[in-house]
mmCIF file of the N, C-alpha and C atoms, coordinates in Angstrom:
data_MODEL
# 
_entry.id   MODEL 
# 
loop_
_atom_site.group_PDB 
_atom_site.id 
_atom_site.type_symbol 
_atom_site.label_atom_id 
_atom_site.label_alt_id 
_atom_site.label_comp_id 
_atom_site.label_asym_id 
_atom_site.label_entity_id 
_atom_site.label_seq_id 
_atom_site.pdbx_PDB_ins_code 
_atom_site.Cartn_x 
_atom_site.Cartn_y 
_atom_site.Cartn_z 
_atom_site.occupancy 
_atom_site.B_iso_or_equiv 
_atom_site.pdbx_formal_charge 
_atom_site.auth_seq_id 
_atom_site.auth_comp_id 
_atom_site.auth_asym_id 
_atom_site.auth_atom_id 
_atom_site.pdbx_PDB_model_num 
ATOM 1   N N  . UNK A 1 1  ? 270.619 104.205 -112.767 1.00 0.00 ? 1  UNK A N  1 
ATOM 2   C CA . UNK A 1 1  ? 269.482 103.782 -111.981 1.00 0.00 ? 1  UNK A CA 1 
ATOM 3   C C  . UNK A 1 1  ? 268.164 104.076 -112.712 1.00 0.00 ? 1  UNK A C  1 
ATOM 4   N N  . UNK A 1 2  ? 268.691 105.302 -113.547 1.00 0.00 ? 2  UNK A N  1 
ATOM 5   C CA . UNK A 1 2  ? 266.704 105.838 -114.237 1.00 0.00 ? 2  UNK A CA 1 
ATOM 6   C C  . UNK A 1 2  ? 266.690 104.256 -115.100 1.00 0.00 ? 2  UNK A C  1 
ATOM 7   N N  . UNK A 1 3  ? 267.609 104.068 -116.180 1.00 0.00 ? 3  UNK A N  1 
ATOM 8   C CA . UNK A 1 3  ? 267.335 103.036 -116.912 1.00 0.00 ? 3  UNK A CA 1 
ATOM 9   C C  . UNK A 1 3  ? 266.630 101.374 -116.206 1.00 0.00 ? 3  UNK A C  1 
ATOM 10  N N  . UNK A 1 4  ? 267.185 100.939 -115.087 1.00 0.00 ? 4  UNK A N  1 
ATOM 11  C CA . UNK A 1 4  ? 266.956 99.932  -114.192 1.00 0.00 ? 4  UNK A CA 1 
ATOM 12  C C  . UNK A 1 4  ? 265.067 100.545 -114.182 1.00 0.00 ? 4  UNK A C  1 
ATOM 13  N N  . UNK A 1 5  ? 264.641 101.590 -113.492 1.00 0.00 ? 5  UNK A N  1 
ATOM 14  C CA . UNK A 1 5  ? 263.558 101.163 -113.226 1.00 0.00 ? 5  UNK A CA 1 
ATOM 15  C C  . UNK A 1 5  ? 262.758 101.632 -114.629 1.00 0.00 ? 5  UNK A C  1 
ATOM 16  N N  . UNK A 1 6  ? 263.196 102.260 -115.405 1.00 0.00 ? 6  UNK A N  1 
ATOM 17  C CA . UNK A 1 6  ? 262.205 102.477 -116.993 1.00 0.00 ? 6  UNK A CA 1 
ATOM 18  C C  . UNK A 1 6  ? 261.903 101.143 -117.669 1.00 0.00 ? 6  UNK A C  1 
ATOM 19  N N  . UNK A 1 7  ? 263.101 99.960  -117.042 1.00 0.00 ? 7  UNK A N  1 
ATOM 20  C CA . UNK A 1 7  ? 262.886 98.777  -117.590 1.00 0.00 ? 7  UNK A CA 1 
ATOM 21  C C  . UNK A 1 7  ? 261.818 97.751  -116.585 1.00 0.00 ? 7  UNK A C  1 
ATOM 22  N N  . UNK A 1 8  ? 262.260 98.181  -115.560 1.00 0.00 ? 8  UNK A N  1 
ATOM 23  C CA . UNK A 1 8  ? 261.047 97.257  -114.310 1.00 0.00 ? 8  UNK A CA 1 
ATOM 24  C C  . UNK A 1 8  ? 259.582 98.099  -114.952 1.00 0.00 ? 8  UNK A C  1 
ATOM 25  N N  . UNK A 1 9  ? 259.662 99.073  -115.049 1.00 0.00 ? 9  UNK A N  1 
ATOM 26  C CA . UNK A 1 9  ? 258.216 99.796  -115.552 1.00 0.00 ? 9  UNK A CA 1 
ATOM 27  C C  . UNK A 1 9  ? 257.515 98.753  -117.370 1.00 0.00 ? 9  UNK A C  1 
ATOM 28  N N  . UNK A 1 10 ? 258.716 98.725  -117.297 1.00 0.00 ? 10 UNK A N  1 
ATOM 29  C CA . UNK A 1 10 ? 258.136 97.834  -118.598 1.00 0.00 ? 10 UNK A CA 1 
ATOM 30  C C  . UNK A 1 10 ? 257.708 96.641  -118.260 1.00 0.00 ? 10 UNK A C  1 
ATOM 31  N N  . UNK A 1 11 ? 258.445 96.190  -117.347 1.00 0.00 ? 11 UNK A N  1 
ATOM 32  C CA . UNK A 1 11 ? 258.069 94.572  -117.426 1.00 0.00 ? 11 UNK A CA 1 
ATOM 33  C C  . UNK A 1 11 ? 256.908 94.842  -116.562 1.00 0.00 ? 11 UNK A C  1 
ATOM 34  N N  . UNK A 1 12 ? 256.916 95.197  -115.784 1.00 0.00 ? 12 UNK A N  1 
ATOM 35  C CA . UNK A 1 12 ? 255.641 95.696  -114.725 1.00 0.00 ? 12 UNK A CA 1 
ATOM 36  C C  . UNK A 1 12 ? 254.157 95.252  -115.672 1.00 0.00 ? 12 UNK A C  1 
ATOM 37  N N  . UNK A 1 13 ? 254.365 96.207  -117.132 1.00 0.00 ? 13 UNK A N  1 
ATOM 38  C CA . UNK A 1 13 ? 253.253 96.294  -117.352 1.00 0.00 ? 13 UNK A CA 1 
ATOM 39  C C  . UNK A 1 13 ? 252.878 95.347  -118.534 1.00 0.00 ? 13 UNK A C  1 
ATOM 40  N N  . UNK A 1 14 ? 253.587 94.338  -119.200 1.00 0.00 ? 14 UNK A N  1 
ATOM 41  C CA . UNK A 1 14 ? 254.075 92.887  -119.541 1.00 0.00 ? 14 UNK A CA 1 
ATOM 42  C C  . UNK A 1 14 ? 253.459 92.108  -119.081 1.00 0.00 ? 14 UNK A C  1 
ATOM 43  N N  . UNK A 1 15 ? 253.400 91.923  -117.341 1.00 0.00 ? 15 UNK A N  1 
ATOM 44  C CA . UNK A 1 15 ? 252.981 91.471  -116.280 1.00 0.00 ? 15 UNK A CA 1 
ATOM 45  C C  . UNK A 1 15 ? 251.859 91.410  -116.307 1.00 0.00 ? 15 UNK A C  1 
ATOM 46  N N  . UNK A 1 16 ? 251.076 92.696  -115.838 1.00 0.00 ? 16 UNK A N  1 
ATOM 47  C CA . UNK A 1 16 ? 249.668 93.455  -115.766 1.00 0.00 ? 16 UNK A CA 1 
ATOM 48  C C  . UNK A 1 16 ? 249.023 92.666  -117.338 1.00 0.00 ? 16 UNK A C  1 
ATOM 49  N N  . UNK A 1 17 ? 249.576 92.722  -118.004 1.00 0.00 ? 17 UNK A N  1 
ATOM 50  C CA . UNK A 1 17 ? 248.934 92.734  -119.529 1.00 0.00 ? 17 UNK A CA 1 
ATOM 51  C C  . UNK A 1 17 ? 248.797 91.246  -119.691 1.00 0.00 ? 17 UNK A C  1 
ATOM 52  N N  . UNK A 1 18 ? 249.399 90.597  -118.970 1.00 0.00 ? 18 UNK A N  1 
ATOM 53  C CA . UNK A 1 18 ? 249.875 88.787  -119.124 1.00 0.00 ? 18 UNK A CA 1 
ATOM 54  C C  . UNK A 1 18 ? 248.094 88.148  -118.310 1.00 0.00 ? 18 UNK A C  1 
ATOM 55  N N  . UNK A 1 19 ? 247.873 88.907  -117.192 1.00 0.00 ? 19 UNK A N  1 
ATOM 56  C CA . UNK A 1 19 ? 247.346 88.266  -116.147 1.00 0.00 ? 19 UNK A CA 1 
ATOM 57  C C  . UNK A 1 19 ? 246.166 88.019  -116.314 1.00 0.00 ? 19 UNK A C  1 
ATOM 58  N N  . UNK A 1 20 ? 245.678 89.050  -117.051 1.00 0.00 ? 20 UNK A N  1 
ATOM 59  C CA . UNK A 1 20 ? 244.397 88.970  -117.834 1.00 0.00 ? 20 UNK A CA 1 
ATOM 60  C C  . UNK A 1 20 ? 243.675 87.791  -118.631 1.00 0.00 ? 20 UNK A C  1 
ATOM 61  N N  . UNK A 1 21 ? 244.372 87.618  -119.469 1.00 0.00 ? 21 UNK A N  1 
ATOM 62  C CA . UNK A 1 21 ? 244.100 86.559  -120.143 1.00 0.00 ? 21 UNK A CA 1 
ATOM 63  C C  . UNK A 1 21 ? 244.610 85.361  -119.734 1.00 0.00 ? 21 UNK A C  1 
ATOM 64  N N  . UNK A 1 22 ? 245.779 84.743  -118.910 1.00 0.00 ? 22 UNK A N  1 
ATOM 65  C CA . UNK A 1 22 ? 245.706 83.558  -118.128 1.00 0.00 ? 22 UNK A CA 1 
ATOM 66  C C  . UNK A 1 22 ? 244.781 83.564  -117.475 1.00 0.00 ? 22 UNK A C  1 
ATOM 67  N N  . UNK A 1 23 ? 244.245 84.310  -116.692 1.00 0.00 ? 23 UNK A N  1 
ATOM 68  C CA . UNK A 1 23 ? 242.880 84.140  -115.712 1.00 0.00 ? 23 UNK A CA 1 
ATOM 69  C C  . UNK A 1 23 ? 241.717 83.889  -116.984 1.00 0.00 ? 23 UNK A C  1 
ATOM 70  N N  . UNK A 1 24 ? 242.047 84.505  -117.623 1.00 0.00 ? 24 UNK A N  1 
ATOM 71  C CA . UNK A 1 24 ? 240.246 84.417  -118.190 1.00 0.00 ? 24 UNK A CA 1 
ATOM 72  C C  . UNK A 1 24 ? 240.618 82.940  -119.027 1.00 0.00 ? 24 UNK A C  1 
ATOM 73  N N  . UNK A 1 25 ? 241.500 82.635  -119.563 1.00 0.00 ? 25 UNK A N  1 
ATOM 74  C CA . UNK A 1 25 ? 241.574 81.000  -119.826 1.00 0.00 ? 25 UNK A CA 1 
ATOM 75  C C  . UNK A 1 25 ? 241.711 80.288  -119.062 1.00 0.00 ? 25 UNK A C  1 
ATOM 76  N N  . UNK A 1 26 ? 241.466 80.400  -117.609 1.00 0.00 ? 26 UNK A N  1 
ATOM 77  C CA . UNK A 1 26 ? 241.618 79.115  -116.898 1.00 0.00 ? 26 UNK A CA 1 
ATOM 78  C C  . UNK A 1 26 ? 240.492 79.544  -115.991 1.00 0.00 ? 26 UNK A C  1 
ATOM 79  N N  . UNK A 1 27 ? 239.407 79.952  -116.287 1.00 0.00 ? 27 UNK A N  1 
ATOM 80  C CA . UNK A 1 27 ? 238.218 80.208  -115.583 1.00 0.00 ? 27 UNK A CA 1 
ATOM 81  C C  . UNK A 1 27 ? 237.420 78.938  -116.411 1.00 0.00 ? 27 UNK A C  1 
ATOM 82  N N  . UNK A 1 28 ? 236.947 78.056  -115.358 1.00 0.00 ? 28 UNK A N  1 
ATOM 83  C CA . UNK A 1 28 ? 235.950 77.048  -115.727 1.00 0.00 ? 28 UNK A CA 1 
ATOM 84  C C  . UNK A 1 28 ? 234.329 77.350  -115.042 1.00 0.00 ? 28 UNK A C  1 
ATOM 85  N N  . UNK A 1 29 ? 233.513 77.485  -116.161 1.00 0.00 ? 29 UNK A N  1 
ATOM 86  C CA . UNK A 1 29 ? 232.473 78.184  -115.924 1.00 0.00 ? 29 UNK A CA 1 
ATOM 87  C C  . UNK A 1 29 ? 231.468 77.107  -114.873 1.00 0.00 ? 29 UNK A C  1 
ATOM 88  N N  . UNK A 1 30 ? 231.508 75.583  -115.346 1.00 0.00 ? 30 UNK A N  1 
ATOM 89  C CA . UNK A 1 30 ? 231.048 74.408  -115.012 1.00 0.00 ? 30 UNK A CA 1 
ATOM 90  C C  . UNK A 1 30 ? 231.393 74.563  -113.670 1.00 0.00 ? 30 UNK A C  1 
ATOM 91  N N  . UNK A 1 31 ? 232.434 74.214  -113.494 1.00 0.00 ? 31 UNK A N  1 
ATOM 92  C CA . UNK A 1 31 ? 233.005 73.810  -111.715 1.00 0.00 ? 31 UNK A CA 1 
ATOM 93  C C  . UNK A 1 31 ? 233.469 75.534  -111.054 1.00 0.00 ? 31 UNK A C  1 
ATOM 94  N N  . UNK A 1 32 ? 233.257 76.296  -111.800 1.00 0.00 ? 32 UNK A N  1 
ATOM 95  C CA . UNK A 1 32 ? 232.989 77.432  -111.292 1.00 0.00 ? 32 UNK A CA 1 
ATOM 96  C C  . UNK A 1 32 ? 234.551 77.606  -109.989 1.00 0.00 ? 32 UNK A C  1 
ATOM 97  N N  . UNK A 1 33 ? 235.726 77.633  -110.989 1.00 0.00 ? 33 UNK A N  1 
ATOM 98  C CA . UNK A 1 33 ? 236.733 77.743  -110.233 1.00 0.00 ? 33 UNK A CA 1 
ATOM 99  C C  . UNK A 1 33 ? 237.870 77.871  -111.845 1.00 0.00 ? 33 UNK A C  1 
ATOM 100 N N  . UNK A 1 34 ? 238.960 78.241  -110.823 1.00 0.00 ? 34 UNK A N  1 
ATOM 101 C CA . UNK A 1 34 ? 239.892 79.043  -111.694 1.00 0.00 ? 34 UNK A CA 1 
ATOM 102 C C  . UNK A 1 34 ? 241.419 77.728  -111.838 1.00 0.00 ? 34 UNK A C  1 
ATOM 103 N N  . UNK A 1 35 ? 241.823 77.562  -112.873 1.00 0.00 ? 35 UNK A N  1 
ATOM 104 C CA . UNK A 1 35 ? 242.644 76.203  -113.078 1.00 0.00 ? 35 UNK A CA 1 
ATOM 105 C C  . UNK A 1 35 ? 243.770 77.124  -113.766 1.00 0.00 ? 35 UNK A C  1 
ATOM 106 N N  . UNK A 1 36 ? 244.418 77.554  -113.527 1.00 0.00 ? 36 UNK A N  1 
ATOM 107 C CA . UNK A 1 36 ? 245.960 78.032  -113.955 1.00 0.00 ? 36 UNK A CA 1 
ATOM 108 C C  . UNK A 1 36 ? 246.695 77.523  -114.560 1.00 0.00 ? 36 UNK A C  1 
ATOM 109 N N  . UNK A 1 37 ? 247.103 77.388  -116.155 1.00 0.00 ? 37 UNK A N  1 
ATOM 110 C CA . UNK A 1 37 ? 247.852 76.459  -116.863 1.00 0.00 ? 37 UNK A CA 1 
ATOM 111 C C  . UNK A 1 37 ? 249.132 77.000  -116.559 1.00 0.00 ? 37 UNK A C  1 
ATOM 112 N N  . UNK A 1 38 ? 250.282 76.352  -116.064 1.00 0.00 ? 38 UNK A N  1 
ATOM 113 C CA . UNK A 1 38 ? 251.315 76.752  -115.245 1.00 0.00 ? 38 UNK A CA 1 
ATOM 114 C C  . UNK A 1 38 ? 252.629 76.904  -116.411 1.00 0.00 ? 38 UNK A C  1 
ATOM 115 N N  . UNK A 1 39 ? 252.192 76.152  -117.487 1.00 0.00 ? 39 UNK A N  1 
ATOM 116 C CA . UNK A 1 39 ? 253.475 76.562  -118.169 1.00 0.00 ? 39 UNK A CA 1 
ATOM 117 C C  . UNK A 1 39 ? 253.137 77.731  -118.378 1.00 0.00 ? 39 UNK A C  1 
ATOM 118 N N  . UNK A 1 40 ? 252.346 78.168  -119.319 1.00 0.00 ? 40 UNK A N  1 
ATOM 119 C CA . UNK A 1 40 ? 251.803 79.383  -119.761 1.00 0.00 ? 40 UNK A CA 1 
ATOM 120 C C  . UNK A 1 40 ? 252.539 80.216  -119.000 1.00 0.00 ? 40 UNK A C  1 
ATOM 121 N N  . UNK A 1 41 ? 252.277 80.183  -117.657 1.00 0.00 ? 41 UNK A N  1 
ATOM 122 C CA . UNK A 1 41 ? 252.961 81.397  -116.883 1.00 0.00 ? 41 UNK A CA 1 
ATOM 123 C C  . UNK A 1 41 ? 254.128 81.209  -116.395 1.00 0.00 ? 41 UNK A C  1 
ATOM 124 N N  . UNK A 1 42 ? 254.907 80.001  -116.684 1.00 0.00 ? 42 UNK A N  1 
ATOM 125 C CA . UNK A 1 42 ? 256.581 79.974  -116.463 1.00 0.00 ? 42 UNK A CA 1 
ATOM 126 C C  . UNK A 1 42 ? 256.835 80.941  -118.089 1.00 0.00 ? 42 UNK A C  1 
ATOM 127 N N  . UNK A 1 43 ? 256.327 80.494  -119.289 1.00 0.00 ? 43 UNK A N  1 
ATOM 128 C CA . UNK A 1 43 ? 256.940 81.128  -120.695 1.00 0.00 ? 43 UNK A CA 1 
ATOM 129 C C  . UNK A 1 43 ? 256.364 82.498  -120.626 1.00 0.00 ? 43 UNK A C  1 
ATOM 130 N N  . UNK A 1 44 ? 255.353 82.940  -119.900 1.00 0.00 ? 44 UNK A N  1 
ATOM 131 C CA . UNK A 1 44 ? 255.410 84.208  -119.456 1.00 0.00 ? 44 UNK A CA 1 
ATOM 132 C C  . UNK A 1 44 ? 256.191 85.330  -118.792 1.00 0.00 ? 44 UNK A C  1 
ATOM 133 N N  . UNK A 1 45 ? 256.685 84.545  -118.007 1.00 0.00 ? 45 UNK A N  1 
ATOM 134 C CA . UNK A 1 45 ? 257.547 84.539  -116.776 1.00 0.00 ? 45 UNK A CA 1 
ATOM 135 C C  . UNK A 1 45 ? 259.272 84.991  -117.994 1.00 0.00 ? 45 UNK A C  1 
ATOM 136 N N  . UNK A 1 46 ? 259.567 83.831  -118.675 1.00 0.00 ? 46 UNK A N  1 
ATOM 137 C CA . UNK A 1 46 ? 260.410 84.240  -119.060 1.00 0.00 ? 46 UNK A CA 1 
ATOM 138 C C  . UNK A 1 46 ? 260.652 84.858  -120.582 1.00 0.00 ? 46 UNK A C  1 
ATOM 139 N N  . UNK A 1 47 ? 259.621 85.428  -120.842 1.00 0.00 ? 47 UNK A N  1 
ATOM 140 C CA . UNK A 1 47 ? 258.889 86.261  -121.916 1.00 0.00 ? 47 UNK A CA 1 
ATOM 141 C C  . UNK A 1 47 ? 259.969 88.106  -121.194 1.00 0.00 ? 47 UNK A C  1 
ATOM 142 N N  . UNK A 1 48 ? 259.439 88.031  -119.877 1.00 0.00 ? 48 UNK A N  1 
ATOM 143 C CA . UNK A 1 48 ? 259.436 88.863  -119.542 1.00 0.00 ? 48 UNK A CA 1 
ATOM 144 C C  . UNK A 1 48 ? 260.485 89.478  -118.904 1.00 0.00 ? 48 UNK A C  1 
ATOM 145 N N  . UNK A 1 49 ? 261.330 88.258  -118.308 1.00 0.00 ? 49 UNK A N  1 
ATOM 146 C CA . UNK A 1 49 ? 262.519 88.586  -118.435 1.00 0.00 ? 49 UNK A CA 1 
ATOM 147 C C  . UNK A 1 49 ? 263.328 89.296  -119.112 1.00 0.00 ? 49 UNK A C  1 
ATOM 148 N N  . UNK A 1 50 ? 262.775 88.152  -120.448 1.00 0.00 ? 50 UNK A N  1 
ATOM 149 C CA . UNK A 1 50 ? 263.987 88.249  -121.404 1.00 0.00 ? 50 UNK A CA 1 
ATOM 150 C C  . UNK A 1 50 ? 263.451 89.731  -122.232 1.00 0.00 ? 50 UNK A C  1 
ATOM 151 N N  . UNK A 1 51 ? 262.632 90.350  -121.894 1.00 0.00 ? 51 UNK A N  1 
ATOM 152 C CA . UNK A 1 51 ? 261.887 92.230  -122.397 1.00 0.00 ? 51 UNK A CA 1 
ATOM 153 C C  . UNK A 1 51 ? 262.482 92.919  -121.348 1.00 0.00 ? 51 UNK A C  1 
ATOM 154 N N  . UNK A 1 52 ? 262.692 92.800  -119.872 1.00 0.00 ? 52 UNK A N  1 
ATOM 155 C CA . UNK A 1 52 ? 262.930 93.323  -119.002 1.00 0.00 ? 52 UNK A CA 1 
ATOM 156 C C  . UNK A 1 52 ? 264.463 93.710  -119.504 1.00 0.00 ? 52 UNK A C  1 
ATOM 157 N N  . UNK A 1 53 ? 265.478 92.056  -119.748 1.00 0.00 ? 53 UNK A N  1 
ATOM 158 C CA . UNK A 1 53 ? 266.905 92.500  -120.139 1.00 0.00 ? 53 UNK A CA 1 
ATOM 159 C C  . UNK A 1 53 ? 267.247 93.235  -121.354 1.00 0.00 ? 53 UNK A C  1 
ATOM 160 N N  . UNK A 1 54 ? 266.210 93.310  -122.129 1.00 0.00 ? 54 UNK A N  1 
ATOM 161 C CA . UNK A 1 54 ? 266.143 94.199  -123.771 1.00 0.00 ? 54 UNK A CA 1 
ATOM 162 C C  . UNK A 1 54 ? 266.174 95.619  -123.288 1.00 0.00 ? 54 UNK A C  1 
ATOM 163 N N  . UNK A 1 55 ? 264.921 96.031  -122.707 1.00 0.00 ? 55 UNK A N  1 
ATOM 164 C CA . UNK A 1 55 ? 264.655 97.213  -122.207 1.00 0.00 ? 55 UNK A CA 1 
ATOM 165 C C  . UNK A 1 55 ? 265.784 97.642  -121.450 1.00 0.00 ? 55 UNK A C  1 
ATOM 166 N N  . UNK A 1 56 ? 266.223 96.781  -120.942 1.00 0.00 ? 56 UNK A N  1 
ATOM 167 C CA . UNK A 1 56 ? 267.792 97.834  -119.683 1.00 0.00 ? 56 UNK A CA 1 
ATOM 168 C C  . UNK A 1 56 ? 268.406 98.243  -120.854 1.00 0.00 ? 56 UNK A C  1 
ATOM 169 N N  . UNK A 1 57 ? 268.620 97.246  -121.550 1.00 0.00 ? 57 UNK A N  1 
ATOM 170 C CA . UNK A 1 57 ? 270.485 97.733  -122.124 1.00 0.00 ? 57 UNK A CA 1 
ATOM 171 C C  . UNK A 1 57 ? 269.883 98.669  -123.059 1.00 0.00 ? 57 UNK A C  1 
ATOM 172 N N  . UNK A 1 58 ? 269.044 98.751  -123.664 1.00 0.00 ? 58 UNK A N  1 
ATOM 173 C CA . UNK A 1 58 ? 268.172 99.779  -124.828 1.00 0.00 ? 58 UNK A CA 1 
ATOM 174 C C  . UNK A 1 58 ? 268.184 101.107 -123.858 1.00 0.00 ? 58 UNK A C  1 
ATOM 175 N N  . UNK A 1 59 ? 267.979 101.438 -122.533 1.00 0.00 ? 59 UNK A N  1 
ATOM 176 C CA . UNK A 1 59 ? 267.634 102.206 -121.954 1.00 0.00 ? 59 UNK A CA 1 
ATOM 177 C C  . UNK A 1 59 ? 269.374 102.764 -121.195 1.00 0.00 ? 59 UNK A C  1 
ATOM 178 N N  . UNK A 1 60 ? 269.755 101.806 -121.416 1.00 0.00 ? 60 UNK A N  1 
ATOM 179 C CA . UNK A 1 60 ? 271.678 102.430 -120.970 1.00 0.00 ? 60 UNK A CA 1 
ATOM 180 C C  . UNK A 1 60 ? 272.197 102.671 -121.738 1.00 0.00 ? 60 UNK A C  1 
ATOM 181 N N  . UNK A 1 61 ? 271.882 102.153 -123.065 1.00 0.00 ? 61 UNK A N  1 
ATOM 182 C CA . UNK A 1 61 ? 272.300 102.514 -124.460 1.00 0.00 ? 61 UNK A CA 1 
ATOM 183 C C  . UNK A 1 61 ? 271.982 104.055 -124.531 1.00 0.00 ? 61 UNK A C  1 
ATOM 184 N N  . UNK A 1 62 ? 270.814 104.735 -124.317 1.00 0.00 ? 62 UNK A N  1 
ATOM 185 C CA . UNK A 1 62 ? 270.262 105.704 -123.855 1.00 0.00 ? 62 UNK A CA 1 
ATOM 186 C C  . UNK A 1 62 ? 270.977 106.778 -123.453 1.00 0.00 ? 62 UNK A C  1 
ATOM 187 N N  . UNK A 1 63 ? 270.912 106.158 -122.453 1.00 0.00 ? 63 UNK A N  1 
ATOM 188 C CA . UNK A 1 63 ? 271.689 106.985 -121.171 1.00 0.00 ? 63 UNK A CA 1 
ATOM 189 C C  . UNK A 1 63 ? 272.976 107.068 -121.998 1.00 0.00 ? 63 UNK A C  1 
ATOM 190 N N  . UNK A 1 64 ? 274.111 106.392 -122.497 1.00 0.00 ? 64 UNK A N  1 
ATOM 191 C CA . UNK A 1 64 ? 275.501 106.750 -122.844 1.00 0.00 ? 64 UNK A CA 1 
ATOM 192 C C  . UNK A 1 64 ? 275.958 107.084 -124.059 1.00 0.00 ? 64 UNK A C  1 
ATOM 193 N N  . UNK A 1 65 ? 274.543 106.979 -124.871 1.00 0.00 ? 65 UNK A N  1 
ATOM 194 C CA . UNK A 1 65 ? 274.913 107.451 -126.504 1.00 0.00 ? 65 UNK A CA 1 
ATOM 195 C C  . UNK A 1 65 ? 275.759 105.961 -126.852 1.00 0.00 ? 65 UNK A C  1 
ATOM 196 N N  . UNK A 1 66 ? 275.518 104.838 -126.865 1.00 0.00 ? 66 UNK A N  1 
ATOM 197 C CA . UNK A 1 66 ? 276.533 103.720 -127.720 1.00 0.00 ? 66 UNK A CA 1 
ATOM 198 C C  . UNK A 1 66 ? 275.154 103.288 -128.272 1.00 0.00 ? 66 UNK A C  1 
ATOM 199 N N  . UNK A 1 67 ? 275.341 103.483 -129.376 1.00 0.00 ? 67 UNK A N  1 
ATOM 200 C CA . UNK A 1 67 ? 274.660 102.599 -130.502 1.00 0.00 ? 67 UNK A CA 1 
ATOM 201 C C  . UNK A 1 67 ? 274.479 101.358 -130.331 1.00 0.00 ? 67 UNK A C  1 
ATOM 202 N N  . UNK A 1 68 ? 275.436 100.703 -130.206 1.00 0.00 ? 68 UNK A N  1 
ATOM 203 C CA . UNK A 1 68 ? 275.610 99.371  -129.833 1.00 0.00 ? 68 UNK A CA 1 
ATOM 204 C C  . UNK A 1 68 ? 274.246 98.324  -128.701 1.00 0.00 ? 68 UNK A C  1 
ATOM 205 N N  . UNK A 1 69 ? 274.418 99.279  -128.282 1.00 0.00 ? 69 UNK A N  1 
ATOM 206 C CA . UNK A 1 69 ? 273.403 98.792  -126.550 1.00 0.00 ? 69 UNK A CA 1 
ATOM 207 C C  . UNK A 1 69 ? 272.415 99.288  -126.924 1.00 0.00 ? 69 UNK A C  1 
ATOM 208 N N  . UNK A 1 70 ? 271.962 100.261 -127.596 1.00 0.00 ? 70 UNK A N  1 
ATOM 209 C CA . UNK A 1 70 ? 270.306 100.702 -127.957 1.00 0.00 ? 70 UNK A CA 1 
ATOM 210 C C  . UNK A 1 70 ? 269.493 99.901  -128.347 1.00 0.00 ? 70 UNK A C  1 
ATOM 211 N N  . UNK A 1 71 ? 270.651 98.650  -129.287 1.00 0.00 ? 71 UNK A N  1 
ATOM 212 C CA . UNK A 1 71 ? 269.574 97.669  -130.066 1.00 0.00 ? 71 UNK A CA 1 
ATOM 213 C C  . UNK A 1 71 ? 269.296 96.358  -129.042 1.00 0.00 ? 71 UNK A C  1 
ATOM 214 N N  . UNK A 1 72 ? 269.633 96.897  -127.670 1.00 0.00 ? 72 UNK A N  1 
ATOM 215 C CA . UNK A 1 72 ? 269.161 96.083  -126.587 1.00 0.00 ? 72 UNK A CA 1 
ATOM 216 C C  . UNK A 1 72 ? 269.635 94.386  -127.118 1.00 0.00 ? 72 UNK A C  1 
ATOM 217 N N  . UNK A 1 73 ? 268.983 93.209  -126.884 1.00 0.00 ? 73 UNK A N  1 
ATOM 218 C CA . UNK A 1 73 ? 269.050 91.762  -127.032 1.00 0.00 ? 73 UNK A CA 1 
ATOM 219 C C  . UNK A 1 73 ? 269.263 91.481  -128.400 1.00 0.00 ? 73 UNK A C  1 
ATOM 220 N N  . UNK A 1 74 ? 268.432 92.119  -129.065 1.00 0.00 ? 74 UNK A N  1 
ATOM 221 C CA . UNK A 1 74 ? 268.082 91.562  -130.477 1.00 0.00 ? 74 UNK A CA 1 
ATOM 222 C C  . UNK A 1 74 ? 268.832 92.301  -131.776 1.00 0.00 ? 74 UNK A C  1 
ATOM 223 N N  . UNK A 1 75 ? 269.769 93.743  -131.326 1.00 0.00 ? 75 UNK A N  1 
ATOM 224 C CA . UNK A 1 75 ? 270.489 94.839  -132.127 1.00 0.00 ? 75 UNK A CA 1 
ATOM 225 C C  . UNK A 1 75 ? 269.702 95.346  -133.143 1.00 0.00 ? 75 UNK A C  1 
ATOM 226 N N  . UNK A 1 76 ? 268.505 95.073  -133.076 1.00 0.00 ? 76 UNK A N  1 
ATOM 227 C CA . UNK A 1 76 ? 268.286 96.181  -134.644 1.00 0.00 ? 76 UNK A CA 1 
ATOM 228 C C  . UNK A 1 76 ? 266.797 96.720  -133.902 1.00 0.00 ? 76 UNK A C  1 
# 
């Protein structure tokens, strides 16, 4: 369970770190309103996922001593 949320803590802040700068690129100063480019935040979206599923298995890898799972998605 520690590993599950050390990895939501990550993506959490993935998230936080994402939101920033979609807002400030879709702030139109002219019409004075906010335009959300929506892919941006679907490939965000699954940016973060796919860090969220790295971080578990890196973090159960952890937890059980297997080498194997430390190198999370990507193994090295």
């Amino acid at each position: 369970m520690n590993a599950f949320i050390e990895a939501l803590k990550e993506a959490a802040r993935l998230v936080l770190m994402a939101i920033v700068p979609i807002v400030l690129m879709g702030i139109n100063l002219q019409s004075r309103s906010i335009q959300i480019d929506w892919f941006l935040v679907e490939f965000t979206g699954i940016v973060t996922v796919l860090r969220f599923i790295d971080s578990w298995l890196h973090e159960i890898g952890k937890e059980k001593d297997n080498n194997i799972m430390k190198g999370g998605l990507t193994r090295f």
